[in-house]
Structures are given as structure tokens and as C-alpha cells.
FIVOZA-665071 format. One record per residue (C-alpha): residue in one letter; x, y, z; residue number from 1. Coordinates in Angstrom, 1 decimal. Each point is the difference from the previous one (the first is absolute). Example, Ala and Ser with C-alpha at 12.3 -4.5 7.8 and 13.67 -1.06 7.14 Angstrom:
A|12.3|-4.5|7.8|1
S|1.4|3.4|-0.7|2
//
This chain:
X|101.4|89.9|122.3|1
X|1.8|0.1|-3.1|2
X|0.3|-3.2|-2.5|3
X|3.3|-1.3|-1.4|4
X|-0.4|1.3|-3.4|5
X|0.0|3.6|1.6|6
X|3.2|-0.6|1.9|7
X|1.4|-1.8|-2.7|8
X|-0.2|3.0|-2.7|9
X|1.4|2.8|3.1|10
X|2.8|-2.7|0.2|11
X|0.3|0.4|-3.8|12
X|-0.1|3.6|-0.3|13
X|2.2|0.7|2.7|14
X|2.9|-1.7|-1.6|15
X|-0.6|1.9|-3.1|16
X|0.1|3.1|1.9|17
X|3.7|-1.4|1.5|18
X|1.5|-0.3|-3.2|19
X|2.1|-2.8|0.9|20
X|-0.3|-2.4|-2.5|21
X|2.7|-2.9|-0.5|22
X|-1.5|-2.1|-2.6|23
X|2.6|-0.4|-2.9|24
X|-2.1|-2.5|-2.0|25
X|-2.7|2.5|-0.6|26
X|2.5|2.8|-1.2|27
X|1.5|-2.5|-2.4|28
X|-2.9|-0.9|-1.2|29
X|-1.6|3.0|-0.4|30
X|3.4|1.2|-1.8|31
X|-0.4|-3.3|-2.4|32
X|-3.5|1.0|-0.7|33
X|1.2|3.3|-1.3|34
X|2.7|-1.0|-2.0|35
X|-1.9|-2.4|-2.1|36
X|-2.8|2.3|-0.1|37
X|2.8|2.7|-1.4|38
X|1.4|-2.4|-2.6|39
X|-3.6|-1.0|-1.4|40
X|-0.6|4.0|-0.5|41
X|3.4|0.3|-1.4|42
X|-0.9|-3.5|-2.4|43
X|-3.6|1.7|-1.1|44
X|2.5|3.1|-0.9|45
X|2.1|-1.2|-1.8|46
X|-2.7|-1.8|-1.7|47
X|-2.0|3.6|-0.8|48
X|3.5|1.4|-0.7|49
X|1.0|-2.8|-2.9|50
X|-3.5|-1.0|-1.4|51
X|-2.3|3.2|-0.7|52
X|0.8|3.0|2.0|53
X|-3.6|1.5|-1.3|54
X|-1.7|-2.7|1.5|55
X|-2.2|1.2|3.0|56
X|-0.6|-3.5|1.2|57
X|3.5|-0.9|0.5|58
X|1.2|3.1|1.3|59
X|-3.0|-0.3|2.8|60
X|2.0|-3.4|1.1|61
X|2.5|1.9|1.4|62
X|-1.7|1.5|2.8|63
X|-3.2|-2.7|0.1|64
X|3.1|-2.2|1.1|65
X|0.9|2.4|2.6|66
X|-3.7|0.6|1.2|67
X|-0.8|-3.7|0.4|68
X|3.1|-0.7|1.8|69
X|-0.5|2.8|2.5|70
X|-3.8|-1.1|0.6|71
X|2.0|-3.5|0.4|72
X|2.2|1.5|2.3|73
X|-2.6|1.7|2.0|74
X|-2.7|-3.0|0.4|75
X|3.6|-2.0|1.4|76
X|0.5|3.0|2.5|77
X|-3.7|-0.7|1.4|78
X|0.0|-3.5|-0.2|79
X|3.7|0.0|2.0|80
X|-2.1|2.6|2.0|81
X|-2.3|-2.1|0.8|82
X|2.1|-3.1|1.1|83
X|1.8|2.4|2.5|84
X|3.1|0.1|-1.8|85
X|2.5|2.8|-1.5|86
X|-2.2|2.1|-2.5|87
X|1.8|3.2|-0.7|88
X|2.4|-1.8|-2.3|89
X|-2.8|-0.5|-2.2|90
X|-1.3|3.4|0.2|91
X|2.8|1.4|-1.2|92
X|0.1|-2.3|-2.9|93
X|-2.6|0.9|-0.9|94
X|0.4|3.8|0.3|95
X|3.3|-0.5|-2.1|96
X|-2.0|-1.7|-2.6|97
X|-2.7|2.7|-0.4|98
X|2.4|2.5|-0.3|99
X|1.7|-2.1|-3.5|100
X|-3.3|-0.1|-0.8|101
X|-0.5|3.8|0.3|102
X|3.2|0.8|-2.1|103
X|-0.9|-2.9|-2.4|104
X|-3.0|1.7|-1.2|105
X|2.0|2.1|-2.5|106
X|0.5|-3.1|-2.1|107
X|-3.9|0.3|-1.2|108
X|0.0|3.4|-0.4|109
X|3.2|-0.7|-2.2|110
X|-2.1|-2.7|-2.0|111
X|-2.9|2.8|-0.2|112
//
């Protein structure tokens, strides 16, 4: 005898396992996310870049922004997840943004 919820989540993961996903709005979306998370690290560079380039708080901006918009990214992939709907977009994101925050990390040790 198995209960709803059980079926419900074999449902889910078997149309993750398809890879047939058709949802536009979620791509674009997730794309928008990214962008405006990539123009508020370029901003907080700029901002490091002009003001005080020996300052190790500003040059930390630069990937915090990064960091805190992948975690953004990621609790949107679950959440999306968790509603049943197309969460890969979102993964990736999020991916993308932890890899800018990876190669933004030489802006602190340029501040050091």
C-alpha cells in the first residue's frame, strides 16, 4: 500500500531523470536572476576599484555578492523543487554564480 506522497515524489523524479523540460519561464527567470546578480558584483567592483583598492572590506563585496546570490539561487532550486516544477535552471545558476565567486576571490587577496 503505498501513500500519495510516495508516488507523487517517483512521479517527480522520474521526469527529472527524462530530461525533458519545456518550461521557458523558469530559464528566463533564472537567466534574469543571474544577470542582476552579475551587475551587482560588477557595481561592488567598481566600487572597490574607484574608492580604496586596499580596503579588505570592499574588496570582500565582490564575491559575498556572488556567494549570497548562489545560496539565493540554490534555496529557489529547492523551493521550485519542491512545488514540482523545473529546478535545474536554478541549479545551474547557481553553480555559475559560485564559480564568479571562486575567481572573485583574488580581489581580497589584491586588497591584502
Amino acid at each position: 500500500m503505498t501513500d500519495s506522497h510516495s508516488q507523487d515524489t517517483s512521479d517527480r523524479g522520474r521526469a527529472d531523470v527524462e530530461k525533458r523540460w519545456q518550461d521557458s519561464g523558469s530559464y528566463r527567470s533564472a537567466a534574469l536572476y543571474v544577470v542582476a546578480v552579475v551587475v551587482l558584483g560588477a557595481i561592488a567592483c567598481a566600487i572597490f576599484l574607484s574608492v580604496d583598492r586596499g580596503n579588505m572590506i570592499l574588496a570582500s563585496l565582490v564575491p559575498g555578492v556572488f556567494l549570497l546570490g548562489g545560496i539565493g539561487a540554490l534555496i529557489t532550486a529547492y523551493r521550485t523543487y519542491r512545488r514540482g516544477g523545473t529546478w535545474p535552471m536554478w541549479q545551474g545558476a547557481a553553480w555559475f554564480l559560485f564559480a564568479l565567486m571562486l575567481v572573485s576571490l583574488s580581489f581580497p587577496a589584491m586588497a591584502g
